[in-house]
N, C-alpha and C positions, 0 to 999 in steps of 0.2 A: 240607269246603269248602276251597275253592286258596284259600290267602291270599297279599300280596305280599310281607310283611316276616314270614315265622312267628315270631320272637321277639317281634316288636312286639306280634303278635296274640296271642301266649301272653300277655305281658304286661297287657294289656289287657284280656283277657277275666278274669283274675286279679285284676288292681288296681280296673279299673273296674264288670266286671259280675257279679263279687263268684263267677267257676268255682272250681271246682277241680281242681289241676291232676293228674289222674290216671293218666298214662303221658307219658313220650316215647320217640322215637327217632332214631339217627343222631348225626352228629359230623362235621359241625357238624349242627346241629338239622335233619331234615327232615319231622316229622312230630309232632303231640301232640293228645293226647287231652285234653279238659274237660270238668267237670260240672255239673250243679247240677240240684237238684230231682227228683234222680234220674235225669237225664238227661244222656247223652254225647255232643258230637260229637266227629269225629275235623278235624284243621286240619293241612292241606298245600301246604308252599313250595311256592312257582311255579316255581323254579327258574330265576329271572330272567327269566321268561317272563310276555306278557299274560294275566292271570287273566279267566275267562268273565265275572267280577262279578257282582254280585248277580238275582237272579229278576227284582224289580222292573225292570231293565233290556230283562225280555220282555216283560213280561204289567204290568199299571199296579196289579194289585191282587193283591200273591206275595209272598210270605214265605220266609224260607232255613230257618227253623227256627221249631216252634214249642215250647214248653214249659210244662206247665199246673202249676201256681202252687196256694197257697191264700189269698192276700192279695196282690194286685196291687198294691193302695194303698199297703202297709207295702213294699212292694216298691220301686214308683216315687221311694219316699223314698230308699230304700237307696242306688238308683242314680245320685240327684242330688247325694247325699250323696260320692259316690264318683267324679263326674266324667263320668261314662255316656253318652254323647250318645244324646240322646232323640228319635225320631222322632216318634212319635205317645201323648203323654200317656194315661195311664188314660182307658177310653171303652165304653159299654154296647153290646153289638152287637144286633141284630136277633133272633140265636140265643137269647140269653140268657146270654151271659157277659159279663165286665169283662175287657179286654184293655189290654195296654203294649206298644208297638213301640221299640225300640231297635236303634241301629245301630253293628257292628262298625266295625275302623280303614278295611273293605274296601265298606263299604256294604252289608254284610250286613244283611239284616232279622231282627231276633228278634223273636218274639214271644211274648208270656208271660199266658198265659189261664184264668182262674179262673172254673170252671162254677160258673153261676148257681144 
């Protein structure tokens, strides 16, 4: 994902939505790697340029990532716990699972899904 501020986002996905932080690169920072739950994405400066921003900004109903989970609930705690801005609280979907949408410094949508 282009982020605007990559430091801010590093920081952020670290302090708030509890990554870790797995690789960078460059000097000054242009690139880093995060994790959790087993899962990676990679977050790249804009390089003082307009970032595409989030999915939702296409489509009303997108997501930029998703990440399946085994306790949402204990989850949604963690992140309020930690400052997270929460898009869309824990919620049972149609499919059968319990989902939480949270959003990046950039308006990214995560989301984090525990099959039912």
């Amino acid at each position: 994902m282009v982020v605007r501020d990559i430091s801010a986002s590093v920081s952020y996905y670290r302090d708030q939505l509890g990554f870790e932080i797995t690789g960078t690169f460059g000097d000054p920072l242009e690139m880093a790697f995060v994790g959790r739950s087993g899962t990676q994405i990679m977050l790249q400066d804009a390089e003082g340029k307009a970032t595409p921003g989030p999915n939702c900004a296409y489509k009303s109903v997108a997501w930029d990532a998703l990440f399946w989970v085994t306790d949402v609930r204990e989850l949604q705690q963690e992140l309020q716990d930690r400052g997270a801005r929460i898009r869309r609280e824990s919620y049972e979907t149609f499919y059968g699972h319990v989902e939480l949408e949270a959003l990046d410094p950039d308006g990214h949508v995560l989301c984090f899904s525990q099959p039912g």
